[in-house]
Chimera marker file (.cmm) of the C-alpha trace (Angstrom):
<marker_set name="trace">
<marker id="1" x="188.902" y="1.232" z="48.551" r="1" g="1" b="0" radius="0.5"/>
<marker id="2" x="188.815" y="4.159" z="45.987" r="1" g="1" b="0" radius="0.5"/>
<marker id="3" x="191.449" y="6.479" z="44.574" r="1" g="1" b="0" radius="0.5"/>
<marker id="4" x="190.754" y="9.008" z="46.636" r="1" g="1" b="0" radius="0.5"/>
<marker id="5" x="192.934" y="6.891" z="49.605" r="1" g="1" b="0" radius="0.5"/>
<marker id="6" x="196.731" y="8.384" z="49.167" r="1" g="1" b="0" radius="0.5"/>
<marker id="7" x="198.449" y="4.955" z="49.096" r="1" g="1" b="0" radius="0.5"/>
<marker id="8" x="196.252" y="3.866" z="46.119" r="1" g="1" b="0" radius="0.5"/>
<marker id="9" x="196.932" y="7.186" z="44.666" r="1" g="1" b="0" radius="0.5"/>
<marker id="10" x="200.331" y="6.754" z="45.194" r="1" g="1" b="0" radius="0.5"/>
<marker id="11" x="200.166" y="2.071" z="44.081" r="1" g="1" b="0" radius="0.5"/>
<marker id="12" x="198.421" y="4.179" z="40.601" r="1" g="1" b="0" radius="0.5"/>
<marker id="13" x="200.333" y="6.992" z="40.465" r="1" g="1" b="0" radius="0.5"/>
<marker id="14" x="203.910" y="3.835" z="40.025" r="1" g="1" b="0" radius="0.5"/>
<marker id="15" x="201.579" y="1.901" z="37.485" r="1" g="1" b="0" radius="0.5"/>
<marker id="16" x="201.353" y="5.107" z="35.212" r="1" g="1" b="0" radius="0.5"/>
<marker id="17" x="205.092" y="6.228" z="35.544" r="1" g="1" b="0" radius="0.5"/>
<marker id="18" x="205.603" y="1.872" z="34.822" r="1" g="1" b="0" radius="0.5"/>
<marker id="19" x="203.666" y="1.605" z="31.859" r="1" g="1" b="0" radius="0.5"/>
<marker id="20" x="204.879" y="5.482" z="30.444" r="1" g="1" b="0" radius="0.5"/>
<marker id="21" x="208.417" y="3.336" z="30.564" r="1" g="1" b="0" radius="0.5"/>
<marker id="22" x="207.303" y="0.291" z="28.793" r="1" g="1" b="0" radius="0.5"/>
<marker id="23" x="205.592" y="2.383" z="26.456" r="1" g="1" b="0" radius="0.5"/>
<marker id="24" x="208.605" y="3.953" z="26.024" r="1" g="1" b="0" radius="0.5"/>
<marker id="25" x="211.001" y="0.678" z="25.233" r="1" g="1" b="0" radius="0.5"/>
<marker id="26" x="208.199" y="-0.690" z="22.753" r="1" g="1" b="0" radius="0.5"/>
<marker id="27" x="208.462" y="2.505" z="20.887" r="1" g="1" b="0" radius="0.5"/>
<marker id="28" x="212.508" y="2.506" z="21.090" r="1" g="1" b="0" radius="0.5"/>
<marker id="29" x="212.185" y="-1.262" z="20.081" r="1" g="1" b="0" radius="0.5"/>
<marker id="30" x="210.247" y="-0.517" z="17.453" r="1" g="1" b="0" radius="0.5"/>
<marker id="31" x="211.834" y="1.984" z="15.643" r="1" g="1" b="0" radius="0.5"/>
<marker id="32" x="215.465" y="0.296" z="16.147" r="1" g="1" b="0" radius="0.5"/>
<marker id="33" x="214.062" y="-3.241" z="14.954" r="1" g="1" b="0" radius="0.5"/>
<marker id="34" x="212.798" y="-2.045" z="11.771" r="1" g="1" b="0" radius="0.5"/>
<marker id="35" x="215.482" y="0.885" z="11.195" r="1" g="1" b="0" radius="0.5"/>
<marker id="36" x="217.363" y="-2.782" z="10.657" r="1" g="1" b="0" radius="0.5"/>
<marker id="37" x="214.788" y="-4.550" z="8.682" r="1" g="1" b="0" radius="0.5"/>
<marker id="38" x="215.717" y="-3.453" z="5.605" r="1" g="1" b="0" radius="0.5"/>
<marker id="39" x="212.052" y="-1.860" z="4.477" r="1" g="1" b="0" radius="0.5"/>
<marker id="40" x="210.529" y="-4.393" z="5.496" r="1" g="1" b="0" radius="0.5"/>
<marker id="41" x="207.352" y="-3.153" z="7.781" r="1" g="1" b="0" radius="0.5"/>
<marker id="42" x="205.560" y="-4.780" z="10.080" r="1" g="1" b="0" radius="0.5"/>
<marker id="43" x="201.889" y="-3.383" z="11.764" r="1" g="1" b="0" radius="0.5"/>
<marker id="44" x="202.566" y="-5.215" z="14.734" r="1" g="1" b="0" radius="0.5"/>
<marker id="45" x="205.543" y="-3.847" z="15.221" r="1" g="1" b="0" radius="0.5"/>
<marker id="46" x="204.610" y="-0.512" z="14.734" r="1" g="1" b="0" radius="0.5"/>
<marker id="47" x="201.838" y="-0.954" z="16.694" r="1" g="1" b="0" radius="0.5"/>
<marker id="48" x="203.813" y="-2.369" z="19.549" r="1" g="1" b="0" radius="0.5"/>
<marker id="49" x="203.179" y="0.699" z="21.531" r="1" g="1" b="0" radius="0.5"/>
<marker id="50" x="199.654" y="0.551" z="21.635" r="1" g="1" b="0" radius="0.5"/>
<marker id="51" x="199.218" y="-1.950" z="24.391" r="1" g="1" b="0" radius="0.5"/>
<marker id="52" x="200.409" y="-0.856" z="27.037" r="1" g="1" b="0" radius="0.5"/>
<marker id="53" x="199.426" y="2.805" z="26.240" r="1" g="1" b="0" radius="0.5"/>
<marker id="54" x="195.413" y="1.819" z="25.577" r="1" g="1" b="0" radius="0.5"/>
<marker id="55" x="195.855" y="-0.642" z="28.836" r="1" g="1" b="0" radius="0.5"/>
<marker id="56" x="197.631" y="0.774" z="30.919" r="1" g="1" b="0" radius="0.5"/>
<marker id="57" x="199.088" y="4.252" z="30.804" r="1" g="1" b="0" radius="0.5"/>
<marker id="58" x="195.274" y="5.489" z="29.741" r="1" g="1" b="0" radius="0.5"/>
<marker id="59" x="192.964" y="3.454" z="32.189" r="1" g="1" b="0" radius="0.5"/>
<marker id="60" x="195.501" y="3.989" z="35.307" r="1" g="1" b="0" radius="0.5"/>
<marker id="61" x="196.079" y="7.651" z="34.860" r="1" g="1" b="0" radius="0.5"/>
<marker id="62" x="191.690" y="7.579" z="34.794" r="1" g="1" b="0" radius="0.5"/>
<marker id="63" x="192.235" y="5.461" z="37.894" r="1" g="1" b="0" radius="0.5"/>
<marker id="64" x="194.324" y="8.432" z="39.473" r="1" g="1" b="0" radius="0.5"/>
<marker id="65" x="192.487" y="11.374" z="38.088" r="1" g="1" b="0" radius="0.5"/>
<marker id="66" x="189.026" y="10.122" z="39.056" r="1" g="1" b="0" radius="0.5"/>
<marker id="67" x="187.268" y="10.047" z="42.320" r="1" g="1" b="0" radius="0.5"/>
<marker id="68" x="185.135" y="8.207" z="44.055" r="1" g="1" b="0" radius="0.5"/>
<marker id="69" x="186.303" y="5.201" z="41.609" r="1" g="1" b="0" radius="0.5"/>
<marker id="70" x="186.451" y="1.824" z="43.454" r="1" g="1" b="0" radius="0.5"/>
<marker id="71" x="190.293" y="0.243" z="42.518" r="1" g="1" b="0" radius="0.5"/>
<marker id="72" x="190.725" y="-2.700" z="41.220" r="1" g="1" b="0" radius="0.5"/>
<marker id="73" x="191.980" y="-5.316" z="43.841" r="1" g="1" b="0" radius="0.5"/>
<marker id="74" x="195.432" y="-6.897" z="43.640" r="1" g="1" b="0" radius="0.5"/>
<marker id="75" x="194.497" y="-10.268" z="41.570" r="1" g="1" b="0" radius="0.5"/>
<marker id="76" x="192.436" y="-8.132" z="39.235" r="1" g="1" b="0" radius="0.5"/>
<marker id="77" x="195.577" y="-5.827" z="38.720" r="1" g="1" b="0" radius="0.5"/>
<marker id="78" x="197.770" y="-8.237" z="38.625" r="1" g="1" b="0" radius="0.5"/>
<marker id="79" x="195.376" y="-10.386" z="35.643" r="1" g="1" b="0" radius="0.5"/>
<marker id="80" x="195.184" y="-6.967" z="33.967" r="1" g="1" b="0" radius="0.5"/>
<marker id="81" x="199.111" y="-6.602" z="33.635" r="1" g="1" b="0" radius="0.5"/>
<marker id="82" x="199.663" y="-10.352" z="32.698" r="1" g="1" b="0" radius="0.5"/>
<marker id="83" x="196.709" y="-9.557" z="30.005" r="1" g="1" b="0" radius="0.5"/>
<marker id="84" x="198.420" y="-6.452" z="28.257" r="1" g="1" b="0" radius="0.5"/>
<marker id="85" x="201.591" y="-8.492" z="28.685" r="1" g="1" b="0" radius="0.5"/>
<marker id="86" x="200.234" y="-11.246" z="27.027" r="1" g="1" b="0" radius="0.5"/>
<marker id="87" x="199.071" y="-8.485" z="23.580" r="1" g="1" b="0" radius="0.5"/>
<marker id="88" x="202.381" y="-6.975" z="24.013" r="1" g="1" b="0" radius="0.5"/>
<marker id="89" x="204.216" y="-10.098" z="23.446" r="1" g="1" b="0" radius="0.5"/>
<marker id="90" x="202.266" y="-11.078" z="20.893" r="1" g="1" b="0" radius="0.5"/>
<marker id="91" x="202.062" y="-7.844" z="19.324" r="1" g="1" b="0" radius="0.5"/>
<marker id="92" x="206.241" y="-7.912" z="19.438" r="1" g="1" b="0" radius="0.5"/>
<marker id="93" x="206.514" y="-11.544" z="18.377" r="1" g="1" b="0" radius="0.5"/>
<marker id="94" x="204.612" y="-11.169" z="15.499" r="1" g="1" b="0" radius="0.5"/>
<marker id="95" x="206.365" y="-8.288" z="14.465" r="1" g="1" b="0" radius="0.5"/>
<marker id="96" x="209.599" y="-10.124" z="14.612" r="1" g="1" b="0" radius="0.5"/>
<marker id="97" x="208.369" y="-13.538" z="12.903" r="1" g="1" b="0" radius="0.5"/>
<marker id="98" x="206.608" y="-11.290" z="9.991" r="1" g="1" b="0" radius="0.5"/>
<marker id="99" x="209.596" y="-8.966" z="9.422" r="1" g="1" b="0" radius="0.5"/>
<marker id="100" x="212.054" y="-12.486" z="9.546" r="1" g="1" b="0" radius="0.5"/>
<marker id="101" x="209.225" y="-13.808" z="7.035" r="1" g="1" b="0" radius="0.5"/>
<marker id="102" x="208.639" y="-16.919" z="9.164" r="1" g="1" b="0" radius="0.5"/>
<marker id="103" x="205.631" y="-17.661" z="11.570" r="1" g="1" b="0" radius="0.5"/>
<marker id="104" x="205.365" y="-19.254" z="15.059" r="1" g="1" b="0" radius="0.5"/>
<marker id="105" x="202.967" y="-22.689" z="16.251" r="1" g="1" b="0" radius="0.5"/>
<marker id="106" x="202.507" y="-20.807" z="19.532" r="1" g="1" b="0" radius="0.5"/>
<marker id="107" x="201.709" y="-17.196" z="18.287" r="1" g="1" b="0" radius="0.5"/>
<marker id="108" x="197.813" y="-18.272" z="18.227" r="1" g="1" b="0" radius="0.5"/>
<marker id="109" x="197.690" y="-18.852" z="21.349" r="1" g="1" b="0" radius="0.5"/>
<marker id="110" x="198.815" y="-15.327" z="23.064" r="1" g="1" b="0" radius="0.5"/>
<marker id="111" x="196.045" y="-13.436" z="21.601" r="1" g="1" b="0" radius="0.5"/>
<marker id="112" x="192.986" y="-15.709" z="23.460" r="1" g="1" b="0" radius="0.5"/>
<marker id="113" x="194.685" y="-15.778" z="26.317" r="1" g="1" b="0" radius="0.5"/>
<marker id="114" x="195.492" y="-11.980" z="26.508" r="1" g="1" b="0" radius="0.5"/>
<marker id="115" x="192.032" y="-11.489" z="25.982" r="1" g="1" b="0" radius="0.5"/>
<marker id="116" x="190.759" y="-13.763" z="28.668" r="1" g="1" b="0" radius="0.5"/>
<marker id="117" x="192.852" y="-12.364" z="31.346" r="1" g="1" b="0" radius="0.5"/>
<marker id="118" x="191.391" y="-8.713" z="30.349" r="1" g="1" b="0" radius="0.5"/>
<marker id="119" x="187.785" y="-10.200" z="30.608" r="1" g="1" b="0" radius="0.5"/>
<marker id="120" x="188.598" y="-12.115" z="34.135" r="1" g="1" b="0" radius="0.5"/>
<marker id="121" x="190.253" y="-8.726" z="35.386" r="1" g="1" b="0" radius="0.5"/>
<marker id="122" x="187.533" y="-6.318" z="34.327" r="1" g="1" b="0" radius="0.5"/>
<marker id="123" x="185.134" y="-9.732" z="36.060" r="1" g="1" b="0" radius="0.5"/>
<marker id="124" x="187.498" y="-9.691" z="39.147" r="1" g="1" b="0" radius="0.5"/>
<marker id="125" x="187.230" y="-5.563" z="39.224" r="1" g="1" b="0" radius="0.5"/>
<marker id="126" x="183.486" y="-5.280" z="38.978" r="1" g="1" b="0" radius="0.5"/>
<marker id="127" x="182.628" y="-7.898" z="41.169" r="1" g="1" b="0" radius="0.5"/>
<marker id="128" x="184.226" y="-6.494" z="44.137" r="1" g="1" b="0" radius="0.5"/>
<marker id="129" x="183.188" y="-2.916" z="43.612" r="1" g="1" b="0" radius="0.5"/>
<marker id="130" x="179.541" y="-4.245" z="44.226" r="1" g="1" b="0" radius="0.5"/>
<marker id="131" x="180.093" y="-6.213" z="47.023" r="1" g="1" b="0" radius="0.5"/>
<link id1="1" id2="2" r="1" g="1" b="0" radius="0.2"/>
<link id1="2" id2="3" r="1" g="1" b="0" radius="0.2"/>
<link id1="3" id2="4" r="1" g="1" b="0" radius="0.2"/>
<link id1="4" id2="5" r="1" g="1" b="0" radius="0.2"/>
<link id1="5" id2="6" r="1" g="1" b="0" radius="0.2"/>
<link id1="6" id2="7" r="1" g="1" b="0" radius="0.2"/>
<link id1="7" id2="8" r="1" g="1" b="0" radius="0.2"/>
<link id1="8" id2="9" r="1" g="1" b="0" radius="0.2"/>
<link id1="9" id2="10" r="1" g="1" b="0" radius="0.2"/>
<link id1="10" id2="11" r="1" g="1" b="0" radius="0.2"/>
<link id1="11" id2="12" r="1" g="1" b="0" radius="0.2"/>
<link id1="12" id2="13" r="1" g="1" b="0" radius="0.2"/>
<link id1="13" id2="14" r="1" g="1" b="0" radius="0.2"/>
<link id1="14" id2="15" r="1" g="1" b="0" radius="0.2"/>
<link id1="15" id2="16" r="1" g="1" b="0" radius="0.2"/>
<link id1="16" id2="17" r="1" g="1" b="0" radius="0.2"/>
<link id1="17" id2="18" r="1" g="1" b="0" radius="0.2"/>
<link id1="18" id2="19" r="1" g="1" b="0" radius="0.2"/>
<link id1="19" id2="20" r="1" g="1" b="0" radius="0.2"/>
<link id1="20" id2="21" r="1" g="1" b="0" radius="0.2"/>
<link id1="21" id2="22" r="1" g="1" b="0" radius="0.2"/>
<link id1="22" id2="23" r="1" g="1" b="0" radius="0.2"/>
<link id1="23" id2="24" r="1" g="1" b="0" radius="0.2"/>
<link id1="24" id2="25" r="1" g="1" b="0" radius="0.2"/>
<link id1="25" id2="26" r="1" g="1" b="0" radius="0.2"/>
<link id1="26" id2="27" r="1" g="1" b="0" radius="0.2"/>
<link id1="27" id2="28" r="1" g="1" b="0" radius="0.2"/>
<link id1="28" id2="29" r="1" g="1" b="0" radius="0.2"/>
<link id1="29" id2="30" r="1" g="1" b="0" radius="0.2"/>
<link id1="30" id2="31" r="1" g="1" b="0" radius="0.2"/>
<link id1="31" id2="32" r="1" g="1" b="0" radius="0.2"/>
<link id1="32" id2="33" r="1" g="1" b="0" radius="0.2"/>
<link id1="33" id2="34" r="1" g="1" b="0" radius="0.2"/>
<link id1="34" id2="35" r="1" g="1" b="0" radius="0.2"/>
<link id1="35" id2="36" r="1" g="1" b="0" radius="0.2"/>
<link id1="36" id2="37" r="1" g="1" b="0" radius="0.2"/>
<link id1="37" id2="38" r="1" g="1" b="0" radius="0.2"/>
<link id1="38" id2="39" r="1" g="1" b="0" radius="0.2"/>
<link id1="39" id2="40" r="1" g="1" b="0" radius="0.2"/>
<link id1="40" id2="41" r="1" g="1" b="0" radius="0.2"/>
<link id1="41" id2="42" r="1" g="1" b="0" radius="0.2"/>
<link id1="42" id2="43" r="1" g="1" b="0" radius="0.2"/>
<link id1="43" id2="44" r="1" g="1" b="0" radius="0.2"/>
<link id1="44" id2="45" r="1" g="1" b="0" radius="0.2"/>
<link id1="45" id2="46" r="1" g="1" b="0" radius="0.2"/>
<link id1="46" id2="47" r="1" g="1" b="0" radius="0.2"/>
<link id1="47" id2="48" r="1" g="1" b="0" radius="0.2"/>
<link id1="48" id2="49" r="1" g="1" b="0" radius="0.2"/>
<link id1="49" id2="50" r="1" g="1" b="0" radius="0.2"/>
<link id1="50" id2="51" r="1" g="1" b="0" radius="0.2"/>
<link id1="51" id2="52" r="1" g="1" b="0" radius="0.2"/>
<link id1="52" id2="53" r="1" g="1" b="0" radius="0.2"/>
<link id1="53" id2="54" r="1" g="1" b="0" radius="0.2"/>
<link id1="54" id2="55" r="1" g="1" b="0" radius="0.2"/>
<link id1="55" id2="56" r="1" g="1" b="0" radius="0.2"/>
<link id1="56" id2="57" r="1" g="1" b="0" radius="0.2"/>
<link id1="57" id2="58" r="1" g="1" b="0" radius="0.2"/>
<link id1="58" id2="59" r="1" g="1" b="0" radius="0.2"/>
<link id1="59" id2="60" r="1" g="1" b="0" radius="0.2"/>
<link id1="60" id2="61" r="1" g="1" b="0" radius="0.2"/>
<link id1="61" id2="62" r="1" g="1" b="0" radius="0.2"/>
<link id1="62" id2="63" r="1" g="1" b="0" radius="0.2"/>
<link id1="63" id2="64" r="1" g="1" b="0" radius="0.2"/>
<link id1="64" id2="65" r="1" g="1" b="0" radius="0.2"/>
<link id1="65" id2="66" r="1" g="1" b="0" radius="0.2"/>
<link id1="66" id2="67" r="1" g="1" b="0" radius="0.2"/>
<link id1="67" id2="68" r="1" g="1" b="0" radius="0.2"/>
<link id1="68" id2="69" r="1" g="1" b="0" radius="0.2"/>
<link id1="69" id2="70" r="1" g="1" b="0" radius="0.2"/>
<link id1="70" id2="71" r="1" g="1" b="0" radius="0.2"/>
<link id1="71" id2="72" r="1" g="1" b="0" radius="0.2"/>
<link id1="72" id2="73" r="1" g="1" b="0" radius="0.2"/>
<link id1="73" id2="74" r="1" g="1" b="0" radius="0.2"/>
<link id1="74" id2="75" r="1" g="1" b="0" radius="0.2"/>
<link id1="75" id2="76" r="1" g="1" b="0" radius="0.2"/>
<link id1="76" id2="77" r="1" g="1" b="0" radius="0.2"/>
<link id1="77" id2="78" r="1" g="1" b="0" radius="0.2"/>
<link id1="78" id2="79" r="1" g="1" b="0" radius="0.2"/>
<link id1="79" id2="80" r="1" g="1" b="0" radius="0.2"/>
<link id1="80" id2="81" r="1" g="1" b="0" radius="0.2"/>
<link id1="81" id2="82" r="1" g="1" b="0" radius="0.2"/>
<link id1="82" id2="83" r="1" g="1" b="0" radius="0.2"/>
<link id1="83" id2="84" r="1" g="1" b="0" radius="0.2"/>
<link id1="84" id2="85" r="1" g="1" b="0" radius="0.2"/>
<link id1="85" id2="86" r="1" g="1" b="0" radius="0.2"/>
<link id1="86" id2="87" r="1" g="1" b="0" radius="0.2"/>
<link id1="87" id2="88" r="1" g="1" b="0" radius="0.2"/>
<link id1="88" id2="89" r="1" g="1" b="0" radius="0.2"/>
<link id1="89" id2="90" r="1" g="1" b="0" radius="0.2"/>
<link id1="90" id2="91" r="1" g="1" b="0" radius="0.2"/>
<link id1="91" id2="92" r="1" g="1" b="0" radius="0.2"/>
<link id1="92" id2="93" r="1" g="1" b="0" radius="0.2"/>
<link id1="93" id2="94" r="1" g="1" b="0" radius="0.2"/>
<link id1="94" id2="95" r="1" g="1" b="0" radius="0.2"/>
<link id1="95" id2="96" r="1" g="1" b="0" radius="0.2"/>
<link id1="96" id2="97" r="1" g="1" b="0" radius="0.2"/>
<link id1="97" id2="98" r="1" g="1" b="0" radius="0.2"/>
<link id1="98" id2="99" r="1" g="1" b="0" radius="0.2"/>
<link id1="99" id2="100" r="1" g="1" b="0" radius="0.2"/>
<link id1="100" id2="101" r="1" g="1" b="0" radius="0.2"/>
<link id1="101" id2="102" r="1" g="1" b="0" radius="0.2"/>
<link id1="102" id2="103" r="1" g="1" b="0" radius="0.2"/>
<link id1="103" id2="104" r="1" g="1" b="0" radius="0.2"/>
<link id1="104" id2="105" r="1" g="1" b="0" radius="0.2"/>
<link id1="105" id2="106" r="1" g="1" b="0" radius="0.2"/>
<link id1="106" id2="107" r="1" g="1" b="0" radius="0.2"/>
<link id1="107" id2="108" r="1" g="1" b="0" radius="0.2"/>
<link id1="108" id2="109" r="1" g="1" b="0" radius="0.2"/>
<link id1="109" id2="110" r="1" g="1" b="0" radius="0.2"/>
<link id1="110" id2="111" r="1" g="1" b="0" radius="0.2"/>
<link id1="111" id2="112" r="1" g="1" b="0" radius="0.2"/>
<link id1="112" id2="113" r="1" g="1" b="0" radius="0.2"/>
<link id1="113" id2="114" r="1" g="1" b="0" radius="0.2"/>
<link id1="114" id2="115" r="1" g="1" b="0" radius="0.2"/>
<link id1="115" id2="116" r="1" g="1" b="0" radius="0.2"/>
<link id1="116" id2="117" r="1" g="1" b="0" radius="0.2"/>
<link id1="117" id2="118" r="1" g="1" b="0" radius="0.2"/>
<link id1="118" id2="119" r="1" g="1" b="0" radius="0.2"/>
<link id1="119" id2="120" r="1" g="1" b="0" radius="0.2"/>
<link id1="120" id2="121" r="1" g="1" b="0" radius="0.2"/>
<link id1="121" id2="122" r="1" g="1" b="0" radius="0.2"/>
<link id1="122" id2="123" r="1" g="1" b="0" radius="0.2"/>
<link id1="123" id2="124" r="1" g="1" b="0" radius="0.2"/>
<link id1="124" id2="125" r="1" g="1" b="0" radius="0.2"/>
<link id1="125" id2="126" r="1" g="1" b="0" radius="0.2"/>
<link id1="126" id2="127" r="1" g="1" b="0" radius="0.2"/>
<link id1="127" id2="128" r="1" g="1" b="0" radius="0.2"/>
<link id1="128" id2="129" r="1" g="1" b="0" radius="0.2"/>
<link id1="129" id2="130" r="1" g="1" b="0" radius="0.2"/>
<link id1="130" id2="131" r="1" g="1" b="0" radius="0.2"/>
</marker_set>
């Protein structure tokens, strides 16, 4: 199927206004968390935003704007969103743990796996826009 079919437009048109409100919160988050940190800074933290805006408020609203563009299928999305999920949490968790000054046995973890559900997404994606 590609964009150019109204109910994907519409199925990408709800991911963009979804991921503008998460981008939203991890701003909001951001800026309250360390307003009560007592100068203590985080990059994570400030950073927290980036996720979903770089992976999903950017590549969704190319999803809606382009044509002819084959859309991803629903266990591609659905890898993609537990993916950025995955960096977001991480991204937030670290933030926390580094402005508390303490660190997390499980924290390793979330980045490789974030990063592996990206790569099977993009795998799941590509593979059925050829067949």
């Amino acid at each position: 199927m590609y964009t150019s079919d109204p109910e994907r437009q519409k199925s990408a048109s709800r991911l963009v206004a979804v991921y503008a409100g998460v981008t939203l919160f991890c701003v909001l988050f951001s800026v309250v968390y360390e307003h009560f940190s007592h100068g203590v800074y985080s990059a994570d933290m400030v950073f927290l935003f980036a996720y979903p805006v770089l992976g999903g408020l950017l590549p969704f609203t190319a999803l809606l704007l382009a044509k002819r563009v084959p859309y991803p299928g629903d266990g591609a999305r659905a890898a993609w969103h537990c993916g950025i999920a995955a960096l977001t949490v991480r991204s937030c968790l670290s933030g926390v743990f580094e402005i508390y000054g303490t660190d997390s046995p499980c924290l390793p973890y979330l980045l490789p796996v974030g990063i592996a559900l990206l790569l099977g997404a993009l795998l799941g994606w590509f593979s059925r826009a050829r067949a």
